[in-house]
C-alpha positions in Angstrom: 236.4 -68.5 93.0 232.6 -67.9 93.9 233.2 -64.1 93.6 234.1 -64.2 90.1 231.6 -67.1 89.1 229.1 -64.4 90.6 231.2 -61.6 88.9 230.8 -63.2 85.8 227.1 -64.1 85.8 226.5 -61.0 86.2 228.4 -59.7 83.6 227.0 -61.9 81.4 223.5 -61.5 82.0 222.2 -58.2 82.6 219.2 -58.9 84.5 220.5 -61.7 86.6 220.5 -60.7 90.2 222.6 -62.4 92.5 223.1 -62.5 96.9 226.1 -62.9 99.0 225.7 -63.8 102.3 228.8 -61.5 104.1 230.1 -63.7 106.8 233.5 -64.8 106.1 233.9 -61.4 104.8 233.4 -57.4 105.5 231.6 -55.2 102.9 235.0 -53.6 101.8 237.3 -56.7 101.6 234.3 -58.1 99.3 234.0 -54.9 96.9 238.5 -55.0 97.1 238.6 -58.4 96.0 235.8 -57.6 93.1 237.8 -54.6 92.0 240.8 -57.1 91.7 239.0 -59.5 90.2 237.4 -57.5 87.5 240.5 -55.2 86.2 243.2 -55.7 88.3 245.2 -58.1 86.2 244.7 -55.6 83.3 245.8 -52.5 84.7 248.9 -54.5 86.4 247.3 -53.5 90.0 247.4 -56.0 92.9 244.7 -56.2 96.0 246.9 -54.9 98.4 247.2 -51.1 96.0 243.4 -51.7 95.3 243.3 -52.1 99.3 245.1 -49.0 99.8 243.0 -47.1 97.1 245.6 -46.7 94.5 244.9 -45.5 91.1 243.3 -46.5 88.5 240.8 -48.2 91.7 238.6 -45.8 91.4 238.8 -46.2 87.6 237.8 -50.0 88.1 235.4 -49.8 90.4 233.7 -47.7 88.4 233.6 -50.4 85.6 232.3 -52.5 87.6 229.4 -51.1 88.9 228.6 -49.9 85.4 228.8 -53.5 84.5 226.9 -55.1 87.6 225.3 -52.1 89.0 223.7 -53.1 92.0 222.7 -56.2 90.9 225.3 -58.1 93.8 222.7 -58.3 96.9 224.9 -58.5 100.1 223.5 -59.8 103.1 224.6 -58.8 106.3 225.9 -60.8 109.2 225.0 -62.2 111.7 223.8 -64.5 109.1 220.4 -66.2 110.2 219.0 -68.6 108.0 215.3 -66.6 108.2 217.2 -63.4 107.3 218.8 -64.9 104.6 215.1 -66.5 103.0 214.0 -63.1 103.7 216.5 -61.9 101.6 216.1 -64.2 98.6 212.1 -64.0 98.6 212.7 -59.9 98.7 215.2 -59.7 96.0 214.7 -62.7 94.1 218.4 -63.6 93.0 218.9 -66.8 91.0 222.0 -67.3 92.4 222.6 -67.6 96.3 226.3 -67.5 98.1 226.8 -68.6 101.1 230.4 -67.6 102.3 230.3 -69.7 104.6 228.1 -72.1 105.5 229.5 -72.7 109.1 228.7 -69.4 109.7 225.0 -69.3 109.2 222.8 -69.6 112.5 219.7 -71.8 112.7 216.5 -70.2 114.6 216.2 -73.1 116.9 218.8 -74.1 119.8 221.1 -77.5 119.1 223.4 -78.6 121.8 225.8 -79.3 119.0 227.4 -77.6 116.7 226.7 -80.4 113.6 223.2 -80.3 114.3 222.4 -77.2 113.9 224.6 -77.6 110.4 222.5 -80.0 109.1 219.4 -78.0 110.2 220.9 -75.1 108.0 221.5 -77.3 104.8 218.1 -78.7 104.9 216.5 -75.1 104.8 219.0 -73.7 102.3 218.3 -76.8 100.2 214.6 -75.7 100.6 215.3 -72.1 99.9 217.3 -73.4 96.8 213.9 -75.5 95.4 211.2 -72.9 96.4 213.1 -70.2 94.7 214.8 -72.1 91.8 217.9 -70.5 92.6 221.4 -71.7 92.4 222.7 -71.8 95.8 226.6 -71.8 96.0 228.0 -73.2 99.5 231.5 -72.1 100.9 232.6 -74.5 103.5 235.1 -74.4 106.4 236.7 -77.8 106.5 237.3 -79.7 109.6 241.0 -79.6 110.8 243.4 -82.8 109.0 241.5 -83.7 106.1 242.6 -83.9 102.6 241.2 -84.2 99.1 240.9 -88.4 100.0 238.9 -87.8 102.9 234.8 -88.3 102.7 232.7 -85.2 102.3 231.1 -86.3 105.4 234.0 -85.9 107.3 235.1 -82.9 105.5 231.9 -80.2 106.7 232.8 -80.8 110.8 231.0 -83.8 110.4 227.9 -83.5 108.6 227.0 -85.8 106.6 223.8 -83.5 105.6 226.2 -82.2 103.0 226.6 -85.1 101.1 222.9 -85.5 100.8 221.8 -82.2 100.0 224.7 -80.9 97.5 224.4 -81.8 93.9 228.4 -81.2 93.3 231.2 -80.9 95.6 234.5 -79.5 95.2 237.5 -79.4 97.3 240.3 -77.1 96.7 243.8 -78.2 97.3 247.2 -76.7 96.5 249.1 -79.1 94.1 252.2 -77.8 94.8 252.9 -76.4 91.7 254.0 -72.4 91.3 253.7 -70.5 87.8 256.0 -68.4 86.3 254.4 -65.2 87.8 253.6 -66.3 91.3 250.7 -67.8 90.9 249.6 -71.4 92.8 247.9 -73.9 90.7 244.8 -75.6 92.8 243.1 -78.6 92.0 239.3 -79.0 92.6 238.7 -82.7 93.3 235.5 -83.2 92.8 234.4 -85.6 95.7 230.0 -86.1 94.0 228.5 -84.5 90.6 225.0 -85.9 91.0 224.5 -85.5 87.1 227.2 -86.2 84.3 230.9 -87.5 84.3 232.6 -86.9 87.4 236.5 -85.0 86.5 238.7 -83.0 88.7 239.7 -79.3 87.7 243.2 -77.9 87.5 243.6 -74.4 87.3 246.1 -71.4 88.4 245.4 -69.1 91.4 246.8 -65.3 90.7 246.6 -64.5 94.4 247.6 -60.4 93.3 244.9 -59.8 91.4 242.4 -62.6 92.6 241.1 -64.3 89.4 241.5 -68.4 88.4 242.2 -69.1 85.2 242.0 -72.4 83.7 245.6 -74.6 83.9 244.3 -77.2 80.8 241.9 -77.2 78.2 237.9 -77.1 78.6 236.8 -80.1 76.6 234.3 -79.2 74.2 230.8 -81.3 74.1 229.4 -81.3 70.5 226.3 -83.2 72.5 225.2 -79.4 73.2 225.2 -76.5 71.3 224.0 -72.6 72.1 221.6 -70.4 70.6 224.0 -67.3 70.7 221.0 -64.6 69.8 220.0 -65.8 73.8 222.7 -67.5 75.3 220.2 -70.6 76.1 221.7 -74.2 75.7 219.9 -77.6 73.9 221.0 -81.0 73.6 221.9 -81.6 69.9 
């Protein structure tokens, strides 16, 4: 889901730059699952022929760097929280993935594993502020919990998260299957520090890698855009 909110940004704005921070994933199982993302569904072709280099891949791929050129910054692993403000101050993205955030290594030694966590999310909060980016977290949950449990409880233990996040999903399976194989997944939404909290159904099309929406987006009549440059204004 972070890919193709990053996919689609970018898409959608062509000047937007945006950084992935590669440590739950290699270079090429990134660019597989973007090709998938962005015209597999279309073209009827699934990750593992887009894995395998089937055609049209090179057809897609093609589309999508035309679309996002190189505007998708990866970072490398081992991700170190200096490398990655490096990174952002360098490239200036205005939107910041963190895939995930277990992964990322804080300077400094901690004799545990939670407080060098919350050593992380206070940085990356300060990256987020200093930059005025959007920072998206990934997070590796801790082993037994479940959409009731506290977001605490949920990031190995830190309780840093529920301080310094704004919103907080967490992705279930609802144990519903679609028609073509797909899995629907519910994001519970556990804090939104602004607005109406509301959970989110939608279905997970694991072949080609996209979400889709399982009900309808409300509208809000409270806002409205200004299509000539996509900005949005309260009414």
């Amino acid at each position: 889901l972070a890919l193709q909110v990053a996919l689609q940004c970018l898409g959608q704005n062509p000047d937007m730059v945006a950084a992935w921070c590669l440590g739950e994933m290699t270079r090429a199982a990134v660019a597989a699952r973007a090709i998938t993302n962005f015209g597999g569904a279309a073209e009827q072709l699934p990750l593992q022929d887009v894995i395998q280099k089937k055609e049209p891949s090179d057809k897609i791929a093609s589309e999508l760097g035309a679309a996002i050129g190189k505007r998708l910054k990866l970072i490398e692993a081992p991700l170190i929280i200096d490398r990655i403000e490096r990174a952002v101050v360098k490239d200036k993205p205005v939107l910041l993935v963190v895939d995930y955030l277990q992964l990322v290594r804080s300077t400094r030694h901690f004799n545990d594993k939670t407080g060098e966590i919350n050593e992380v999310l206070l940085k990356l909060r300060e990256i987020t502020t200093s930059q005025n980016i959007a920072t998206l977290l990934v997070t590796n949950i801790a082993k037994g919990v479940d959409h009731t449990t506290e977001i605490g409880n949920i990031g190995k233990g830190s309780n840093q998260i529920d301080f310094d996040v704004d919103n907080f999903l967490f992705g279930h399976r609802a144990g519903e299957t679609g028609e073509h194989g797909e899995v629907k997944i519910e994001w519970k939404c556990k804090k939104l520090r602004q607005g109406q909290m509301a959970d989110v159904e939608m279905w997970f099309h694991g072949q080609y890698q996209y979400f889709e929406d399982a009900c309808e987006i409300p509208e809000f009549p409270e806002l409205k855009t200004d299509a000539s440059n996509g900005q949005w204004s309260v009414v």
